[in-house]
C-alpha positions as CSV (number, residue, x, y, z in Angstrom):
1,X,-21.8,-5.0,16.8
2,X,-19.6,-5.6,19.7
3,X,-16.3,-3.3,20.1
4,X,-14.4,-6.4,20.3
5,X,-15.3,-7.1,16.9
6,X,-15.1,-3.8,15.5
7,X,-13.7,-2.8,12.4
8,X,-12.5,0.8,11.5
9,X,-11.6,2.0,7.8
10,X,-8.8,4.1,7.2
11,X,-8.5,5.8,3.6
12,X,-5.8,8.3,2.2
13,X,-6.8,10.7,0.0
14,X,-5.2,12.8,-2.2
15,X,-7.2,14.7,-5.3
16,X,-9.3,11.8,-5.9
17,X,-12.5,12.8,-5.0
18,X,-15.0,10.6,-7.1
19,X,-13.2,7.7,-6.3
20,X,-13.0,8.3,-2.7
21,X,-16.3,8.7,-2.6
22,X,-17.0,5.3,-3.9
23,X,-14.3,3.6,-1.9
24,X,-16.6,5.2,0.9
25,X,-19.6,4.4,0.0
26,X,-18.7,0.5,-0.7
27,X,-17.1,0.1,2.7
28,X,-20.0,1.3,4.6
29,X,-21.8,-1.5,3.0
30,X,-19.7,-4.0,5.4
31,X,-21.6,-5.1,8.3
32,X,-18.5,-5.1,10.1
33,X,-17.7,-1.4,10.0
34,X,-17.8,1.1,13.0
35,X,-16.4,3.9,11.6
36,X,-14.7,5.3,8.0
37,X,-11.6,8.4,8.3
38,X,-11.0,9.6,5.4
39,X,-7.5,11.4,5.8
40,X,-7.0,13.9,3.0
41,X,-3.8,15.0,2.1
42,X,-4.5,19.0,1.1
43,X,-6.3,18.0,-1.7
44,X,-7.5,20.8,-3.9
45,X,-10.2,19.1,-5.8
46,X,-13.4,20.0,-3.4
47,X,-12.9,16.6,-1.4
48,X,-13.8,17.8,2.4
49,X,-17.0,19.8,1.4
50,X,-17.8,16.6,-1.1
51,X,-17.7,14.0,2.1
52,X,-19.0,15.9,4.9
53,X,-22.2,16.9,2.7
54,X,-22.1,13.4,1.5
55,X,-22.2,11.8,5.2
56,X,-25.1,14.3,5.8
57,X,-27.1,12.9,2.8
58,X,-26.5,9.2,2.2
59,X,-25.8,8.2,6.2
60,X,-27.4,10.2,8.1
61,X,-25.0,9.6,11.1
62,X,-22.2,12.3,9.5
63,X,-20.1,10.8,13.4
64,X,-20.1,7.5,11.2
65,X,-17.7,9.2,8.7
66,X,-14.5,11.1,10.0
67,X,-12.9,13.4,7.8
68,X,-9.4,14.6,9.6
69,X,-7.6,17.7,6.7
70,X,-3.9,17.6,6.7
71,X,-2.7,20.8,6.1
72,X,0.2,19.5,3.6
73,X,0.6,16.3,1.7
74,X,2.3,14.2,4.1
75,X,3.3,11.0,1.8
76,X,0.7,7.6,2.7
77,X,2.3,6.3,5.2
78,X,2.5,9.7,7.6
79,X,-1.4,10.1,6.6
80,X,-2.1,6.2,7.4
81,X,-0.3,6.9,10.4
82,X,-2.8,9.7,11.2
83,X,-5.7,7.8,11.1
84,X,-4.7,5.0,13.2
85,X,-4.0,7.6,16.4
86,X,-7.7,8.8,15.7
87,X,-9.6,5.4,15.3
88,X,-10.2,3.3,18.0
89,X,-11.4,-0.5,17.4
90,X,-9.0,-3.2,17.4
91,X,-8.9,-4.0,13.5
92,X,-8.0,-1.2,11.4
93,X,-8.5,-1.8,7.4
94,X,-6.1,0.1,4.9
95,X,-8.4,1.0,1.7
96,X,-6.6,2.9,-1.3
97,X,-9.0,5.3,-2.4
98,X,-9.2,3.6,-5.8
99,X,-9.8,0.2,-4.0
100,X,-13.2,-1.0,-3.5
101,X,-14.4,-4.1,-1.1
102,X,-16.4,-6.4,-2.1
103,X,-19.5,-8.2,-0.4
104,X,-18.5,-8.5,3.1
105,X,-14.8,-8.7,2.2
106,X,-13.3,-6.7,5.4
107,X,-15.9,-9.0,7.5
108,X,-14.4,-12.0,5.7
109,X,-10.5,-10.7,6.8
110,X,-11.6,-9.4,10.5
111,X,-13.2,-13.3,11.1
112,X,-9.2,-14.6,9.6
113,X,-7.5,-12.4,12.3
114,X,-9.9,-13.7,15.1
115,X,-9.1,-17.4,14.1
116,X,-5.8,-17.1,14.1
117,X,-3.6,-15.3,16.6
118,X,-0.6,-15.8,15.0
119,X,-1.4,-13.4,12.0
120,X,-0.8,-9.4,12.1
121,X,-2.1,-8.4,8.9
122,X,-4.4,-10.1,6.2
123,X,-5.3,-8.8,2.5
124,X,-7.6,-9.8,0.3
125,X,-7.7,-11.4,-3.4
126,X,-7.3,-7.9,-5.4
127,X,-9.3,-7.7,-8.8
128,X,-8.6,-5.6,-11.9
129,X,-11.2,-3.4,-13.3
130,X,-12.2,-6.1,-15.6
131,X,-12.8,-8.8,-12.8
132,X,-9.5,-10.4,-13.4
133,X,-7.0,-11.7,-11.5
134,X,-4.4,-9.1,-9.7
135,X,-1.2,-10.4,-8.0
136,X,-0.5,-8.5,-4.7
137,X,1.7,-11.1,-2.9
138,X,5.1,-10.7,-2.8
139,X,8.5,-12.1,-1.7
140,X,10.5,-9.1,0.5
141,X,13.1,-7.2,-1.9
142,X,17.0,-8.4,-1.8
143,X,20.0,-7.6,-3.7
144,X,19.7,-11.2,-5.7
145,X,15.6,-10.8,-5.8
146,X,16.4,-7.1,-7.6
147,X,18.8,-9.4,-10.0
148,X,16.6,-11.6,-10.9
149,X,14.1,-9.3,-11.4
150,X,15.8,-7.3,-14.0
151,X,17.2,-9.2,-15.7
152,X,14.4,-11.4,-16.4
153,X,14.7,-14.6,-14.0
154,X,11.6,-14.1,-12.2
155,X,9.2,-13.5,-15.6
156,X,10.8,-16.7,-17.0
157,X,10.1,-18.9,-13.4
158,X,6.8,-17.8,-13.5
159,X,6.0,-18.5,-17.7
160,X,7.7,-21.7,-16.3
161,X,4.9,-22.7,-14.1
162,X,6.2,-21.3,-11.2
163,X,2.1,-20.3,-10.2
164,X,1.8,-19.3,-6.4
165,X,-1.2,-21.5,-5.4
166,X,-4.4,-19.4,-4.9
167,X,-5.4,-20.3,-1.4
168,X,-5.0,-18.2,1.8
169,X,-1.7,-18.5,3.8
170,X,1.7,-17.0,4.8
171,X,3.3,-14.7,2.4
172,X,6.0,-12.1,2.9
173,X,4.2,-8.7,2.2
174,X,0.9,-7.6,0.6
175,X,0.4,-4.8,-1.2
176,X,-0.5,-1.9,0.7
177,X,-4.1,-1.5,-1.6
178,X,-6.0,-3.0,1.0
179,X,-4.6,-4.2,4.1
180,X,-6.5,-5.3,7.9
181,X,-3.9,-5.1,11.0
182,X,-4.6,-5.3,14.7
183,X,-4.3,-2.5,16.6
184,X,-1.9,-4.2,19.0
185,X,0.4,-4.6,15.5
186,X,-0.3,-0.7,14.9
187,X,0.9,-0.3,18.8
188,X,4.3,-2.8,19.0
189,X,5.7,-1.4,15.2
190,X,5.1,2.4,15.8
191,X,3.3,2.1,12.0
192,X,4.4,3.3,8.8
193,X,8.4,5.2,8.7
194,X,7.4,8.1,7.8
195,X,10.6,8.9,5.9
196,X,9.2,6.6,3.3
197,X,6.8,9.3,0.6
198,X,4.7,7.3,-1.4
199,X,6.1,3.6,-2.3
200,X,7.8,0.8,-0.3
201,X,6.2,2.4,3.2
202,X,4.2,-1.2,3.3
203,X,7.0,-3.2,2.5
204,X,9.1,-2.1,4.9
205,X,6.0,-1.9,7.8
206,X,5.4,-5.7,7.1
207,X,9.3,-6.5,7.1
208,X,9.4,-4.9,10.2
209,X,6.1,-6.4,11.6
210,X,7.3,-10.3,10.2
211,X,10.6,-9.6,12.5
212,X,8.1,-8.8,15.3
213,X,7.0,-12.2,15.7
214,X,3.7,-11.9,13.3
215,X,2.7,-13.5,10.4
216,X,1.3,-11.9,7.0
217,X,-1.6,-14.2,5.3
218,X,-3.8,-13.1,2.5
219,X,-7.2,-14.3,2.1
220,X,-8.4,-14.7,-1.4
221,X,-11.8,-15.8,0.1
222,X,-12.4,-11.5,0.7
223,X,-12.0,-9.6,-2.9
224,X,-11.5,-6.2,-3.8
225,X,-11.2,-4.7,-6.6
226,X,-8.5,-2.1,-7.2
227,X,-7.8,0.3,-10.3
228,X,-4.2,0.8,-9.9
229,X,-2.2,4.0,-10.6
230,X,-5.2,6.3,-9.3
231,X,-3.8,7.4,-6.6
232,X,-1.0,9.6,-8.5
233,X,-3.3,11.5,-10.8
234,X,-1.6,13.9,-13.1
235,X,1.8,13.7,-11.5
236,X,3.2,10.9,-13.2
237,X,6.7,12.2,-13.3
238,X,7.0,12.9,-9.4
239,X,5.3,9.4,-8.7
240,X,8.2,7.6,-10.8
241,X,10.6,9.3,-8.8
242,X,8.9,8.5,-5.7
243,X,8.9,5.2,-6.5
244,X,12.6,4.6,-7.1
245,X,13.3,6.7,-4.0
246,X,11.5,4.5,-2.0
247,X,12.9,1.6,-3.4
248,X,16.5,2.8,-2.3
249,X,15.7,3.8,1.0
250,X,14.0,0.4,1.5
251,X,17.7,-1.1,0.3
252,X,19.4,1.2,2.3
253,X,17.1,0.6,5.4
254,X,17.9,-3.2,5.1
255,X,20.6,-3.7,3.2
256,X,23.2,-1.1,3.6
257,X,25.3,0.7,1.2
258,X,25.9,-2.4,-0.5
259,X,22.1,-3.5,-1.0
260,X,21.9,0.0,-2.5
261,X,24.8,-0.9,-5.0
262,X,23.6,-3.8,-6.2
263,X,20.2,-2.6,-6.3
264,X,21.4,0.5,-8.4
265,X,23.3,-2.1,-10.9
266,X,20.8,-4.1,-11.1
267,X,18.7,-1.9,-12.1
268,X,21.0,-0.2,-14.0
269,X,21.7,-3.4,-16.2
270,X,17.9,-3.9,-16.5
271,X,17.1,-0.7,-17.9
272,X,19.9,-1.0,-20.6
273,X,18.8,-4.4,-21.8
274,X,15.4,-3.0,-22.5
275,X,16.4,0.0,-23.8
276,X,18.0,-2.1,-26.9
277,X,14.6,-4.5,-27.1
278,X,12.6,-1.7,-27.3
279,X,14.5,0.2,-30.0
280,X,14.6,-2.9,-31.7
281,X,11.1,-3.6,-31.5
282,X,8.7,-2.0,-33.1
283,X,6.3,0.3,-31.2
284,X,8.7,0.2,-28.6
285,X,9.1,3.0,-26.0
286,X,12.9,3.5,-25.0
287,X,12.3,6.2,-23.3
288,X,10.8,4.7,-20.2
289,X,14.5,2.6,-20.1
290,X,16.5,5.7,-20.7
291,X,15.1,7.3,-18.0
292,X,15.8,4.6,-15.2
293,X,19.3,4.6,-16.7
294,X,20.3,8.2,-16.0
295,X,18.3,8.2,-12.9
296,X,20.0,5.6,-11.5
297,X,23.1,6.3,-12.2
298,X,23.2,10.2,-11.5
299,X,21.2,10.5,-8.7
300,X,22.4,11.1,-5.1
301,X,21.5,8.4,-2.5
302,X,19.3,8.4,0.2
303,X,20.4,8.8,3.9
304,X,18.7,6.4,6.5
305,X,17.2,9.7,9.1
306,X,15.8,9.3,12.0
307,X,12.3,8.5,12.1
308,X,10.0,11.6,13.4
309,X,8.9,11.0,16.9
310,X,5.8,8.6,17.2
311,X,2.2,10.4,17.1
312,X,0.1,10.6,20.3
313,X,-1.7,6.6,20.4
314,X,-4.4,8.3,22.3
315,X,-7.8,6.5,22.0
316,X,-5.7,3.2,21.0
């Protein structure tokens, strides 16, 4: 395999040994692959004794497998971040640990990227555990999108007959389960803000990327299959939290104070209307609703910081 063609994988790990392991194992089985880093976040669970014994046994070639410990848990994009200054080859695919490629699928998404110049970033068709379909394309978050969203619009559109067409092409952003970039992409958009945890990180990369001049195409031809929720394991609290702080800092990042209003009302106005359905209904869980409600409306908003300065891009 030429270095020109060259594709390196770079998965985040937290506590989720078995399927990291997996998510491993099934991207080795691409053609296309030069080398896999596996960038733990402190996990506690036996992970770096697991893949380095692992490489020894199953490749052979333990060089083939890079396993770079971070001594805290730095949030996914910081860790992402990480193993692009240690990787070298011109693609660069972003695998969730609970995400596994399919039959030449990060082959399938370097060859898109080759034939067409235009396009920064490519993902794949993403598959449930059951083989079914799994939306990952989305339109970038606004004030009137978080509207819409709450209070309903967007679910009705879409029972409507508002289908996206299942064919590969422009979109806004991709979920951050499995994503390819070029280097170059890596290079001009200084990667991931780290001030963003766990949640929004990708959407605000690819914002930032689509204002660069690149386009975003996803490739339903390559499939992966993806569990969802993995990655959190038993910290379900903190990863709700995480989720709606990175959701404000996204609004606050693009939007200003006022995005962040809206975004708060919005949601706000959502989490009321479900709280009455679901104390209406029965089996319902108002709790969930309640929750966003106080959280939403007691809790302090984010500050836009400065971005930390960018890692050394040696061996880009």
């Amino acid at each position: 395999m030429d270095a020109i063609d060259a594709v390196d994988v770079v998965i985040v790990s937290f506590n989720t040994l078995d399927l990291t392991l997996r998510c491993v194992e099934n991207a080795f089985l691409d053609a296309s692959v030069a080398t896999v880093c596996v960038v733990d976040n402190a996990s506690s669970d036996g992970s770096l004794d697991a893949l380095c014994l692992w490489a020894r046994i199953q490749l052979g070639q333990p060089q083939k497998l890079r396993v770079e410990p971070l001594t805290s848990n730095r949030g996914f994009g910081a860790a992402n971040n990480h193993g692009f200054s240690v990787t070298t080859a011109p693609f660069i695919a972003l695998v969730n640990s609970d995400a596994f490629v399919g039959d030449r699928a990060l082959e399938v998404l370097r060859n898109y990227l080759q034939a067409h110049p235009s396009v920064g970033v490519v993902g794949p068709r993403l598959l449930n555990r059951d083989a079914t379909f799994q939306e990952s394309r989305y339109p970038f978050p606004s004030p009137a999108r978080a509207w819409a969203d709450n209070l309903g619009i967007s679910g009705l559109l879409q029972k409507l007959g508002a289908i996206k067409a299942l064919k590969a092409g422009a979109v806004d952003w991709l979920s951050g389960a499995c994503l390819m970039v070029r280097r170059e992409v890596w290079q001009q958009t200084q990667g991931f803000d780290e001030n963003f945890f766990l949640y929004a990180e990708e959407t605000d990369w690819q914002f930032r990327i689509n204002k660069a001049g690149w386009e975003i195409h996803w490739v339903p031809e390559a499939s992966v299959t993806h569990l969802g929720g993995e990655s959190g394991g038993n910290q379900k609290e903190a990863v709700r939290e995480w989720f709606f702080q990175g959701a404000d800092r996204y609004f606050l990042k693009h939007h200003g104070l006022f995005g962040v209003f809206s975004l708060r009302l919005a949601t706000t106005a959502g989490a009321a209307l479900r709280w009455a359905r679901q104390c209406i209904l029965p089996g319902g869980r108002p709790d969930h609703a309640a929750w966003i409600f106080r959280r939403q409306t007691t809790s302090a908003l984010p500050r836009v910081e400065a971005r930390p300065p960018p890692l050394n891009r040696g061996g880009a």
